[in-house]
C-alpha positions in Angstrom: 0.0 0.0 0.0 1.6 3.3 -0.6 2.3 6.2 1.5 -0.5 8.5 0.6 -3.3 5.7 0.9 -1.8 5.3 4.7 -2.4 8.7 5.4 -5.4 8.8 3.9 -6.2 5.8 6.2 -5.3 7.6 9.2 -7.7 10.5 8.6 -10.3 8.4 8.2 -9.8 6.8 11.3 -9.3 10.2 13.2 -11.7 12.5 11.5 -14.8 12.6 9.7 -13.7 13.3 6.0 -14.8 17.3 4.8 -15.0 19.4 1.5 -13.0 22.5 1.8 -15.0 25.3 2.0 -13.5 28.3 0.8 -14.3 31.6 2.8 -17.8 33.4 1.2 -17.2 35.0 -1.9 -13.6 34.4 -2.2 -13.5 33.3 -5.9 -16.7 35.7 -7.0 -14.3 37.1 -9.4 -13.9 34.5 -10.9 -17.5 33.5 -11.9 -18.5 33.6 -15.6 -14.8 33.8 -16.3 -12.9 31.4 -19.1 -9.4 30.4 -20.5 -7.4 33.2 -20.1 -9.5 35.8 -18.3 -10.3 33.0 -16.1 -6.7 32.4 -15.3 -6.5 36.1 -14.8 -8.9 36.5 -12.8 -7.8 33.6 -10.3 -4.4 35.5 -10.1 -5.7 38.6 -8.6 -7.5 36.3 -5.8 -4.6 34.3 -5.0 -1.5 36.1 -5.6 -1.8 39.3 -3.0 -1.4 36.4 -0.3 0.3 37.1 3.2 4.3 36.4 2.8 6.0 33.8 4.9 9.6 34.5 5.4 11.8 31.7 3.9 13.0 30.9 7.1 9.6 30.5 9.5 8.3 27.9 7.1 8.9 24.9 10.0 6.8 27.4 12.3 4.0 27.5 9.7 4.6 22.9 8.7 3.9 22.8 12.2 0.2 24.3 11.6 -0.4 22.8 8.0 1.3 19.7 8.0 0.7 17.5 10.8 -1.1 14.3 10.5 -3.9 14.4 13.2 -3.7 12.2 16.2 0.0 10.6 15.1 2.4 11.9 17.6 5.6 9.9 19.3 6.4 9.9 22.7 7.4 13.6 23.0 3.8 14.5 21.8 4.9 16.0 18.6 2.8 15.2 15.5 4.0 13.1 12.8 4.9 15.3 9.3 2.9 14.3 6.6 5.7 13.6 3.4 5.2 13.6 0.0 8.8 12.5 -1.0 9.0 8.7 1.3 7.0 6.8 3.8 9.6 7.3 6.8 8.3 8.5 9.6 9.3 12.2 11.2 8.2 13.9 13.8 8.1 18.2 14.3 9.9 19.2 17.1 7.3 21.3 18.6 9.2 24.3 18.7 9.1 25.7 15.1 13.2 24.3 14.1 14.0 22.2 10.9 13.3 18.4 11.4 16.3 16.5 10.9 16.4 14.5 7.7 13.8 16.4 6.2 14.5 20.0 3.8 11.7 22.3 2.5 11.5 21.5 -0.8 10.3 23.8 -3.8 8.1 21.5 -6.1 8.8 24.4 -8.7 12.3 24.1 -8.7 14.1 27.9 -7.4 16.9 27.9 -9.9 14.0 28.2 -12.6 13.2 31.8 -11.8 17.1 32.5 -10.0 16.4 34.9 -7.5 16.2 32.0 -4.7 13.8 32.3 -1.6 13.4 35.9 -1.4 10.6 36.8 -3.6 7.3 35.2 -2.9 7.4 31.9 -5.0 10.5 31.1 -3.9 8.7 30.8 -0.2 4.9 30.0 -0.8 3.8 27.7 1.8 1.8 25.8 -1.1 4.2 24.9 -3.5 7.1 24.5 -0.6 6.4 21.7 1.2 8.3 19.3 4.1 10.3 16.5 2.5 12.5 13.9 3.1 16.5 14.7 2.0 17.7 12.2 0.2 14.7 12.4 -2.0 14.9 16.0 -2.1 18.4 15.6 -3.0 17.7 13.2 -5.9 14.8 15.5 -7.5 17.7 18.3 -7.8 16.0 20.7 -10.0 14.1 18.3 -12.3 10.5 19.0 -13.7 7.8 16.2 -13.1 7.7 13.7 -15.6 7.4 10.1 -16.3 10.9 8.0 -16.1 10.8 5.7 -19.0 14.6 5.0 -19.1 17.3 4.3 -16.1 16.6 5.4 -12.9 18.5 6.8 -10.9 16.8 7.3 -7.5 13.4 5.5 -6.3 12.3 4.9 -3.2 8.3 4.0 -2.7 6.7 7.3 -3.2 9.1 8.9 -5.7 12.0 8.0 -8.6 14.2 9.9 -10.5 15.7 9.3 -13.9 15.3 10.2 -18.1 12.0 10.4 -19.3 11.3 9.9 -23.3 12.3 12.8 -24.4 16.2 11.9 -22.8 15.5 14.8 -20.5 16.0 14.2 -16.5 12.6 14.1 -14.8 11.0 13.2 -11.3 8.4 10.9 -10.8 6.0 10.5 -7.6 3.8 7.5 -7.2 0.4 7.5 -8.7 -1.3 8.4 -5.8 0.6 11.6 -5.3 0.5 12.9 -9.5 -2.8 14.8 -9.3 -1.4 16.7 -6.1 2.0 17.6 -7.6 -0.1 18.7 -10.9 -2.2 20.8 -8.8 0.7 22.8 -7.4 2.1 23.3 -10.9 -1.1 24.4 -11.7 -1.3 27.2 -8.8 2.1 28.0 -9.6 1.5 29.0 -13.3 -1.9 30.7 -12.3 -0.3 32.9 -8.8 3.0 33.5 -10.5 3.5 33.7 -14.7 5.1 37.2 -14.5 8.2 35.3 -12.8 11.1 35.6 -15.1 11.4 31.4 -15.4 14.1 30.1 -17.5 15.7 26.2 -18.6 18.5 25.4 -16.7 21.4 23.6 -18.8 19.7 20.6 -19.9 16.8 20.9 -17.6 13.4 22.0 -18.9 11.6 24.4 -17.1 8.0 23.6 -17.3 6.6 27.2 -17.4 7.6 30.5 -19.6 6.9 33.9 -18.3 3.7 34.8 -20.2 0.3 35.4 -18.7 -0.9 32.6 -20.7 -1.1 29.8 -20.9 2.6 30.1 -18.8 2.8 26.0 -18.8 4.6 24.8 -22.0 2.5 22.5 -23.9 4.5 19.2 -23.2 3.4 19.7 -19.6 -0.3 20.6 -20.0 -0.8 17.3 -21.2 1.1 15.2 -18.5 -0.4 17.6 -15.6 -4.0 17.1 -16.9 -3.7 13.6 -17.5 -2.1 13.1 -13.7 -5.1 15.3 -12.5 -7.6 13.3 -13.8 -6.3 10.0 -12.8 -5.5 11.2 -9.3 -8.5 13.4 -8.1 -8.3 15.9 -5.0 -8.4 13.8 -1.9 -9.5 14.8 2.0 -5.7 15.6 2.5 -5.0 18.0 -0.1 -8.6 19.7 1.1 -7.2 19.6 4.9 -3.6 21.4 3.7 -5.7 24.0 1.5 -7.5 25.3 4.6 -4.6 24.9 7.0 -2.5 26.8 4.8 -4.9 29.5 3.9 -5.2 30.1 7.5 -1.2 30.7 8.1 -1.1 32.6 4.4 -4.4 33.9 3.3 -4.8 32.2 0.2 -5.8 28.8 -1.4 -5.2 26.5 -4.3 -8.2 27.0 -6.3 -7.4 23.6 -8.1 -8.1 22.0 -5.1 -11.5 24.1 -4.2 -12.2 23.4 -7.6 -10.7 21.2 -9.5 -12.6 21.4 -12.7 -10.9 25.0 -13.4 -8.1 22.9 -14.8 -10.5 21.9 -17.7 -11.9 25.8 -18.3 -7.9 27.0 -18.5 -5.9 24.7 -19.8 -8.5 21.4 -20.6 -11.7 20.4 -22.4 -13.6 23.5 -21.7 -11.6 26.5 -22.6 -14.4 27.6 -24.7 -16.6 27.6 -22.2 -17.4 29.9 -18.8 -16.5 28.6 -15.3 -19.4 29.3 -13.1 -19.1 28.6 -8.9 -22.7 27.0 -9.2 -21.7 24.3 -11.6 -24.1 25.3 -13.9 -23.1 25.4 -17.8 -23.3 28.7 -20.1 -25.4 26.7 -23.0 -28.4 26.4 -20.3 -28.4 30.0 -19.8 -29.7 33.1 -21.9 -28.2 35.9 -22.7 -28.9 39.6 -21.0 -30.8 41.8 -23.1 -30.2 45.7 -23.4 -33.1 48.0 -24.1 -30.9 51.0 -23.8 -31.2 54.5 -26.0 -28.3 54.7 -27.8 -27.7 58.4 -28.5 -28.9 60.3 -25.1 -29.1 64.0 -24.5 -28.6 65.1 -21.1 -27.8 68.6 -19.4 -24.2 68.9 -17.9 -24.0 68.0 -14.0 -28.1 66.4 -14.5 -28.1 63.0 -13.3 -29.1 60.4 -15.1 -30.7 57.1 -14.7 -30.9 54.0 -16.4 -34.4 52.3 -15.7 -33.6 48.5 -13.7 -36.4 47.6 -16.3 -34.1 48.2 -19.3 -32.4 45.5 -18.3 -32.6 41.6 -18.2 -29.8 39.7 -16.9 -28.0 39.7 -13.4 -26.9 42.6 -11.1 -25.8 45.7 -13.6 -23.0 48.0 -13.0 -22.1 51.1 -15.0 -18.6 52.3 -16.1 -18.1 55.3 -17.8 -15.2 56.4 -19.9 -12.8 58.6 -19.2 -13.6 57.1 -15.7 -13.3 61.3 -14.5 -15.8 62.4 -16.5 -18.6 61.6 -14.3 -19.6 59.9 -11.5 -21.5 56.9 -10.9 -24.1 55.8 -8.6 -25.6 52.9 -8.9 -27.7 53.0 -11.7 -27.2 57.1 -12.2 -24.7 58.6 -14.2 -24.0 62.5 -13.5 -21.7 64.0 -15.6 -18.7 66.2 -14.3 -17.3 67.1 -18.3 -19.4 67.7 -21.0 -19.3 66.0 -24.3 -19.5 62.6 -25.6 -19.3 60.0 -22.7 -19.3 56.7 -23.7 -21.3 54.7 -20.6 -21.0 50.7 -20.3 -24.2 48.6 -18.4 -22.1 45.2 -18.0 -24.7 42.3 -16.0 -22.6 39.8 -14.0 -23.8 35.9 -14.6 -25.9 34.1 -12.7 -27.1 30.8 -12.5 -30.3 32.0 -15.3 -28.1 34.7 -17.2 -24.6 34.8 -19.2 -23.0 37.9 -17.7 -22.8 40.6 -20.4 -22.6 44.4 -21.2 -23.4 46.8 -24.2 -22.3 50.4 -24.6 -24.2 53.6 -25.5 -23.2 57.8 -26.0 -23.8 59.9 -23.2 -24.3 63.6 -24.9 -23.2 66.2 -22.4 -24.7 69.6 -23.5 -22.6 72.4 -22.3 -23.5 74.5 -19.3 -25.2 77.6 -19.7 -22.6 80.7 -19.6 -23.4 83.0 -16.5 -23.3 86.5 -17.8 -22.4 89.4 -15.9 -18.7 89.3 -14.6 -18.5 90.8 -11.0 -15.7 90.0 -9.3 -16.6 87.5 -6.6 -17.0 87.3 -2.9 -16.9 83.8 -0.9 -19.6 83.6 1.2 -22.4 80.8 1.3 -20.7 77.6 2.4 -21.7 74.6 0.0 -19.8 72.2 1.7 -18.4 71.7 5.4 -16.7 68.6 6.5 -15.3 68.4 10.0 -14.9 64.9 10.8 -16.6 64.9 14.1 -18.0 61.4 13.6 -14.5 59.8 13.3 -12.8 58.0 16.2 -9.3 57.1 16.4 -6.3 57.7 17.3 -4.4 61.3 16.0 -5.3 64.6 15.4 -7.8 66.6 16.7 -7.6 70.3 15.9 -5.5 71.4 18.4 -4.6 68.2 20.2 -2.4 66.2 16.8 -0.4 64.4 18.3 0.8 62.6 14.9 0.1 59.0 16.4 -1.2 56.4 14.1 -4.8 56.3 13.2 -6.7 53.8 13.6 -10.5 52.2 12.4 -9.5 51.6 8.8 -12.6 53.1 6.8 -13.5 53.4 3.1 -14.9 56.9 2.8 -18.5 56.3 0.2 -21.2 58.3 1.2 -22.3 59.4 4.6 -22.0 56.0 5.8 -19.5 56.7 8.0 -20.4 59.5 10.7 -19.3 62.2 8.6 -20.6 65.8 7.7 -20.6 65.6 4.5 -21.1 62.9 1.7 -17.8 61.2 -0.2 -16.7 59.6 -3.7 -14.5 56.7 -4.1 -11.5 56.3 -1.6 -8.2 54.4 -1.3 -7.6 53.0 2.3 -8.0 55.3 4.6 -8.2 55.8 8.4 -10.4 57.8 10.9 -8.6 60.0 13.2 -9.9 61.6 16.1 -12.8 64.0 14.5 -10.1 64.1 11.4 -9.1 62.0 8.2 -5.9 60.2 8.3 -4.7 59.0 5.2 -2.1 57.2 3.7 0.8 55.4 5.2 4.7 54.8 4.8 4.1 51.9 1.8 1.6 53.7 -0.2 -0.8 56.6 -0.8 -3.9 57.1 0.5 -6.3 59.4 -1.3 -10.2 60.4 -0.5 -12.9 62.1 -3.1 -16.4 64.6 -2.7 -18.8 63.9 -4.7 -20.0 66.7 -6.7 -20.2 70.0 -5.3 -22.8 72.4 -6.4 -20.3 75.3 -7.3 -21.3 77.6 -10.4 -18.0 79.6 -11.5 -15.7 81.0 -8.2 -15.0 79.5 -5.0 -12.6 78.6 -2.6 -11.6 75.5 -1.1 -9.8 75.7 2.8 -8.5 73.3 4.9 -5.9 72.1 7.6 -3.1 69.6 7.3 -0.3 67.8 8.9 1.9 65.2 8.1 2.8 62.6 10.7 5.7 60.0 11.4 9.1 61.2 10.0 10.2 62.0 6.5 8.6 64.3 3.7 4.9 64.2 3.6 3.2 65.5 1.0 -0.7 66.0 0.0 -1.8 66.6 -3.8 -5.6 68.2 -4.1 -6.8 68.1 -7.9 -10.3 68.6 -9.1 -12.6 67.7 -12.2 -15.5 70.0 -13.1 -13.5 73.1 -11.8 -9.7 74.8 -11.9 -7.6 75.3 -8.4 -5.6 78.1 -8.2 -3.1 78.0 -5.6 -0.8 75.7 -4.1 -2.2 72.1 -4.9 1.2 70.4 -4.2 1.6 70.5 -0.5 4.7 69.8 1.6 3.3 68.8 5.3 4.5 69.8 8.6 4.7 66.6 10.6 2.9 66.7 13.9 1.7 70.3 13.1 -1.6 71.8 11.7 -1.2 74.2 8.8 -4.2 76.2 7.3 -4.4 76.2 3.6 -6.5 78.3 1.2 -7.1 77.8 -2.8 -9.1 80.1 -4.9 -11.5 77.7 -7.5 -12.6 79.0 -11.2 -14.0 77.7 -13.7 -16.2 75.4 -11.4 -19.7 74.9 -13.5 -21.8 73.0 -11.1 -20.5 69.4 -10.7 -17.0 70.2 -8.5 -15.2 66.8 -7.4 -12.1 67.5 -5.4 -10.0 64.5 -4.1 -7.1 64.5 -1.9 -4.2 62.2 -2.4 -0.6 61.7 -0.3 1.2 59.8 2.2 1.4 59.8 6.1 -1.2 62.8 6.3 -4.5 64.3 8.4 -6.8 66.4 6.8 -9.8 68.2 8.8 -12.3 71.1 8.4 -12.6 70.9 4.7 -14.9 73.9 3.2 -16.0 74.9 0.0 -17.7 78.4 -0.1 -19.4 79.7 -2.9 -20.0 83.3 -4.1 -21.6 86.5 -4.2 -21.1 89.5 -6.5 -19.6 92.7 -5.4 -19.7 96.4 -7.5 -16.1 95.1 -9.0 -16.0 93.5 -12.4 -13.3 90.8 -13.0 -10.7 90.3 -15.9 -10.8 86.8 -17.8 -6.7 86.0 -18.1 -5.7 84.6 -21.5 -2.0 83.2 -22.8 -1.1 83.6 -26.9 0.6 80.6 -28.1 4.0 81.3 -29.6 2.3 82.0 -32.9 0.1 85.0 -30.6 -3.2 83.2 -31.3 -5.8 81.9 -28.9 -9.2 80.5 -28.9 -11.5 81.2 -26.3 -14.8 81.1 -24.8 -15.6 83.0 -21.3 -18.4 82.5 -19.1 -19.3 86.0 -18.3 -20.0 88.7 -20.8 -16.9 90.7 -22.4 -15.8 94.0 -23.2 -13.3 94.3 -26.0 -14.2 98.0 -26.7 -10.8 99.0 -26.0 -8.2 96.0 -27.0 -5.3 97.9 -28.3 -2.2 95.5 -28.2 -5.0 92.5 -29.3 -7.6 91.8 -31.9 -10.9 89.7 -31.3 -12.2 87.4 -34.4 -15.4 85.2 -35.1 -14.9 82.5 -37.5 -17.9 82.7 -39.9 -17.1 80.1 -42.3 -14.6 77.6 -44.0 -13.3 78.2 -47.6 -11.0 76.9 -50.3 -8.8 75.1 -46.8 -9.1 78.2 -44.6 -11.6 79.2 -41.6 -12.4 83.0 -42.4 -12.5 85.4 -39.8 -14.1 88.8 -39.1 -13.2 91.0 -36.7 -15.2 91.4 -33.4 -15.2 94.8 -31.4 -17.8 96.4 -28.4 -19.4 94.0 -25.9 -19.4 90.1 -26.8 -22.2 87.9 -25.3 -21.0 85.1 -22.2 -20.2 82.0 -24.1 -19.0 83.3 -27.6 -16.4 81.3 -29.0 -13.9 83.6 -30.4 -10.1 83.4 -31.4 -7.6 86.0 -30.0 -4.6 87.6 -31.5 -1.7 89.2 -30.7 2.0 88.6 -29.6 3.3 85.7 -29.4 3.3 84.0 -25.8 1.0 87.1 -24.9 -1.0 87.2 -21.3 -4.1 89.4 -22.3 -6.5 90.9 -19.5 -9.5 90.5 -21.0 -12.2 92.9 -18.8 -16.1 91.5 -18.1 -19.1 93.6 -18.0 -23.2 93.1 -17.7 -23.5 95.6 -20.2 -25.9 94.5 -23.3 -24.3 92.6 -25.4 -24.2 91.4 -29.1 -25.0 88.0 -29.6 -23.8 86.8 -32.8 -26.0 84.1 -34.3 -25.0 80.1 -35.5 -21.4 80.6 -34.6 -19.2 78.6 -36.6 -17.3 77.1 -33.5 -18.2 75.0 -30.0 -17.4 77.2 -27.0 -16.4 75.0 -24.7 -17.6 76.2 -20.9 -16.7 73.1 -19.1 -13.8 69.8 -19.1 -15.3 68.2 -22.7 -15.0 64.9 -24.0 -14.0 64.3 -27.6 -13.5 60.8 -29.8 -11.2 61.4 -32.3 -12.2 62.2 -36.1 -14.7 64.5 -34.3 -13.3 68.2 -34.4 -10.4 70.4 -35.2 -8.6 72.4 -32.3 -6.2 75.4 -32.8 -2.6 73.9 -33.1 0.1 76.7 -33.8 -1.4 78.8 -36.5 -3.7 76.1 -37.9 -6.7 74.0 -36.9 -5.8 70.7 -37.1 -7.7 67.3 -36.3 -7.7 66.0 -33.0 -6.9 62.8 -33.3 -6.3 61.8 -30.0 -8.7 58.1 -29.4 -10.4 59.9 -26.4 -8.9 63.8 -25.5 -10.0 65.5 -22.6 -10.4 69.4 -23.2 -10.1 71.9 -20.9 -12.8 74.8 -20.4 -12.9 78.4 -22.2 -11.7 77.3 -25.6 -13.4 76.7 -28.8 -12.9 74.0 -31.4 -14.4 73.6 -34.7 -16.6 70.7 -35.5 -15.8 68.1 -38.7 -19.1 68.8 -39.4 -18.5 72.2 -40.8 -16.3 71.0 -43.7 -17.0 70.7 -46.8 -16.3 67.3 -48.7 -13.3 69.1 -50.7 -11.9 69.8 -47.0 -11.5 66.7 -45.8 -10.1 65.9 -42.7 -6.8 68.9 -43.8 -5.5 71.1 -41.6 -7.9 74.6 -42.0 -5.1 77.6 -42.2 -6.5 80.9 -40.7 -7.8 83.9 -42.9 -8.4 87.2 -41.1 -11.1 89.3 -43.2 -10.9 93.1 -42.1 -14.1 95.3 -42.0 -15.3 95.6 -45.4 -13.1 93.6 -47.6 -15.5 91.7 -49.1 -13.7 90.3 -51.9 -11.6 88.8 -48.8 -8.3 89.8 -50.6 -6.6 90.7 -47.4 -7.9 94.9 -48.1 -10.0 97.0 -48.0 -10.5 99.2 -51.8 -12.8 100.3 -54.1 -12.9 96.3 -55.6 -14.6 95.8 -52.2 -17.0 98.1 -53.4 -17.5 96.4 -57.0 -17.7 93.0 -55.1 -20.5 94.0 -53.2 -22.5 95.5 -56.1 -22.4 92.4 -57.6 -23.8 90.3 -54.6 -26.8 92.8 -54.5 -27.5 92.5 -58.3 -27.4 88.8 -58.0 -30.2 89.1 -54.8 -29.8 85.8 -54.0 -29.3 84.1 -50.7 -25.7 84.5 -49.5 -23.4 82.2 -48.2 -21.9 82.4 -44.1 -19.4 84.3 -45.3 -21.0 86.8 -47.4 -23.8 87.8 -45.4 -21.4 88.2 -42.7 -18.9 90.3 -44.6 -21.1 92.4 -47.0 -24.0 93.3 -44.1 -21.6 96.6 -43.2 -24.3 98.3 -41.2 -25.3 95.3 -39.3 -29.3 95.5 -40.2 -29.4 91.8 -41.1 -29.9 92.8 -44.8 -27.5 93.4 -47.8 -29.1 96.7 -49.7 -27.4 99.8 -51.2 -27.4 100.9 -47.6 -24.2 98.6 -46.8 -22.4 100.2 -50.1 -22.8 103.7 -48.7 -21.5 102.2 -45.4 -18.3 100.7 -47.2 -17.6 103.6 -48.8 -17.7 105.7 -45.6 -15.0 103.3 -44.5 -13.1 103.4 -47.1 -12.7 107.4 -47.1 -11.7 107.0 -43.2 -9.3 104.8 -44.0 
């Protein structure tokens, strides 16, 4: 009888036999998963496992390894041993058993960098063994020995298997075990750089998949099938997963062999045993080109959706954020939103995509500079306990009461947005530690235009601590990059623009508290503000302001509409006087230029269909979409999915003509009156203009734009008396 049927005897006798029953939920990741996803997905379970030093493995055999009830005379349990039938006993107090070695099933000199990385000290493919066999296996792969052997003893051989190659054998009863480590071992670990050894073949390659060279698929599935998981390898799974917080799902469930590597790669592994071709498919009745205001939630009906539990996913992942079912945009523009179902035991798991259109928000008007006053958001922490800082008592201790910070679940003031791992101080918000960052998010804050953040700080521990505040739906204009004073609170203060409704600030850093976080909105004084604009090194600029603008008196700058696209060129015509909130417009002047451009609520002209987007908020764009100013030219943006800041303009593909195409658009500036658009302004002008009024048809953009001199909407004899009077000033 061999070795492993005695143990198996001795269970049986001690305890009644078990399934392993892995913790709730532990391989949901995996469900509806195949092949290589599958494989995938199994890694991210298993491989962020608790790491046993090298040299504590005895301490942890000692917990995993002990056959039940079989001790000797000291009272220490007998070690169960894949590699002989010898008995050995632990020693009770953690040390090495003599005669035995810990033996790496995936031999260390295939990866090279010995026991100090994490396969090279796994406790589930390094197991207790007996020397001499250890000795004998060397660094040979499993295989079968079909010429000379070398070494056998009555669990294991050594010698050269068909191929001529040196491999190691165990006994039947052990092959299904030593295939289901190999098996773990290419799932937990394929990014490990494995590599032949002289004449040895290594039996994996660092790939994410299938990692086990083909040769060995077929042995290992073949050994697995013949030698199914038994009540041992079940009782070493959870023993081991209670000394390193993970398992070997090939022996939780065995039949993920088959959906990786086996007979049912084309098919989906599901945790319920049930099979894909008995199931039905999700259905979607989901409107595929959707209108929506910007920062206006909106909500996908349950009812539009058969299948299992739904989950939404927007892209870019910053242009919105998602609740549940409810999408509420934080950009404007085209957001591409994805309803994914997960399977369940009635429904494949699925997903289908569909355009979110973001309108712009409305421009505000009037621009008076602002005052901070009404407080839109207040967050003081009071409901967090912990250790740490408290206003004026920081001490800088450690936090405690690790927390994820989404919604007001948590005692706080004020509802959050996604979170890192983060901690609660005491009535503060730790964050953060010495291995990693640590970062917290608002959801969206109702601020319209101005604002200001403030906030206090500290670092604690030693070392430089820093703290990074960004934000999406708004600009910050101040110090964002913040150097912490350990153990000491600092008060900090950043002005907001740009904000439109939707503001999202998250903080991010290491080894930090944060408390009394306060966003204030505005109120308008008697003082109008100046919209700041930089030239590029060509002096030209578009833009697009949310408050109403007076460019009466530019002097070392000129303002310009685009009204329409010609022969490869975007015409332009000058723009003077008061320009209505949202106008898209393009500035010129000296290069690398900063213009002060002043606001009023004076009346304004509103010029009608203007040839480009104003963009009043962070916009999406796909690319093929629109042109954006680049240098001197408008060119395509053809970035796969560009993210546009606010107060610009861009020119939609739309506008071109066929003979266009997709070319860079040059720019041609049109003074007052030249209607012939020859760059002047001359009696021609005059001739030109004639002519459209004998034609009295229906002009084109351009035309009606440049030949209507007294602005009356009509193009009459009127306009030539006007063109002559601006000729003679001239």
């Amino acid at each position: 009888m061999k070795c492993k049927t005695i143990y198996f005897l001795l269970l049986c006798m001690t305890s009644v036999l078990s399934v392993a029953q892995p913790p709730a939920g532990y391989y949901a990741g995996a469900d509806g998963k195949g092949e290589r996803t599958l494989k995938a997905a199994l890694k991210e379970i298993i491989a962020n496992h608790t790491k046993i030093r090298y040299a504590n493995l005895w301490k942890a055999y000692e917990k995993v390894d002990y056959v039940q009830n079989v001790t000797n005379s000291a009272g220490n349990y007998k070690v169960y041993d894949y590699y002989s039938s010898q008995d050995f006993f632990f020693n009770g107090d953690g040390s090495a058993v003599s005669g035995m070695n810990k033996e790496h099933v995936a031999p260390q000199s295939w990866w090279g960098k010995g026991t100090s990385i994490n396969v090279g000290c796994d406790l589930i493919q390094v197991i207790p063994s007996e020397a001499k066999a250890n000795n004998a296996k060397g660094n040979y792969p499993l295989g079968v020995v079909t010429g000379t052997v070398s070494f056998s003893n009555d669990c294991v051989k050594t010698g050269r298997g068909s191929n001529g190659k040196l491999v190691f054998e165990p006994c039947d009863e052990y092959k299904g075990d030593f295939a289901r480590i190999y098996f773990y071992v290419a799932t937990c670990y394929p990014d490990v750089e494995w590599r032949d050894v002289g004449d040895v073949e290594c039996a994996f390659t660092q790939e994410d998949y299938p990692t086990l060279k083909s040769d060995f698929i077929a042995l290992l599935l073949r050994w697995h099938r013949q030698d199914p998981v038994c009540q041992w390898e079940q009782t070493r799974n959870d023993r081991a997963y209670e000394q390193q917080k993970n398992r070997n799902p090939f022996v939780d469930y065995p039949e993920l062999a088959e959906f990786i590597w086996g007979d049912r790669m084309t098919d989906a592994f599901h945790l319920d045993g049930s099979d894909d071709q008995e199931k039905n498919l999700p259905t979607f009745d989901l409107t595929y080109e959707v209108l929506t205001a910007y920062n206006e939630p909106f909500t996908i009906l349950e009812s539009a959706i058969t299948g299992g539990p739904a989950t939404l996913t927007v892209t870019p992942a910053e242009a919105a954020t998602v609740s549940g079912l409810t999408v509420t945009p934080v950009y404007a523009g085209a957001l591409r939103v994805t309803v994914s179902t997960a399977a369940t035991s009635q429904y494949l798991e699925g997903s289908e995509d569909f355009t979110l259109s973001v309108s712009q928000p409305e421009p505000q008007g009037g621009g008076k500079v602002l005052e901070y006053q009404g407080v839109l958001f207040d967050e003081t922490f009071s409901g967090c306990t912990g250790t740490g800082g408290n206003d004026a008592q920081f001490t800088g201790n450690v936090a405690s009461n690790k927390m994820t910070m989404i919604g007001a679940s948590r005692n706080t003031d004020e509802e959050w947005g996604e979170s890192a791992t983060v901690y609660s101080g005491d009535a503060c918000m730790r964050f953060g530690s010495s291995g990693g960052e640590g970062s917290f998010q608002t959801l969206a804050i109702p601020l319209v235009g101005r604002g200001k953040l403030t906030f206090r700080a500290a670092g604690w521990g030693s070392g430089t601590n820093k703290l990074t505040v960004t934000a999406t739906g708004g600009t910050l204009d101040g110090n964002t990059a913040i150097t912490l004073t350990n153990s000491s609170w600092e008060d900090y203060s950043i002005d907001i623009t740009g904000a439109a409704g939707a503001l999202v600030l998250t903080f991010k850093g290491k080894r930090g508290f944060v408390d009394d976080v306060m966003v204030c909105s505005n109120e308008t004084s008697d003082e109008f503000l100046a919209e700041t604009v930089t030239l590029n090194e060509d002096g030209l600029a578009t833009f697009a302001s949310h408050y109403t603008l007076d460019v009466s008196g530019a002097g070392d700058y000129s303002v310009w509409r685009a009204v329409a696209v010609r022969d490869g060129a975007l015409l332009l015509r000058p723009v003077t006087g008061i320009v209505a909130a949202g106008t898209p417009l393009i500035l010129r002047g000296e290069a690398d230029a900063t213009l002060s451009l002043p606001t009023t609520d004076a009346e304004a002209t509103a010029y009608p269909d203007p040839l480009l987007t104003a963009l009043l908020a962070p916009t999406v764009v796909w690319a093929g979409e629109y042109m954006g100013l680049d240098g001197e030219r408008f060119m395509p943006i053809e970035d796969e999915c560009a993210i546009l800041e606010t107060e610009q303009a861009i020119l939609s593909m739309d506008q071109l003509e066929e003979a266009d195409g997709n070319t860079a658009l040059s720019l041609l500036f049109v003074p007052e009156g030249d209607v012939n658009a020859d760059g002047q302004v001359t009696v021609t002008d005059i001739a030109a203009l004639i002519d459209i009024i004998m034609e009295n048809t229906v002009p084109d953009a351009f035309t009606a734009a440049v030949a209507d001199l007294n602005g009356d909407g009509e193009i009459t004899v009127t306009d030539v008396s006007a063109l002559i009077s601006l000729i003679m000033e001239q």
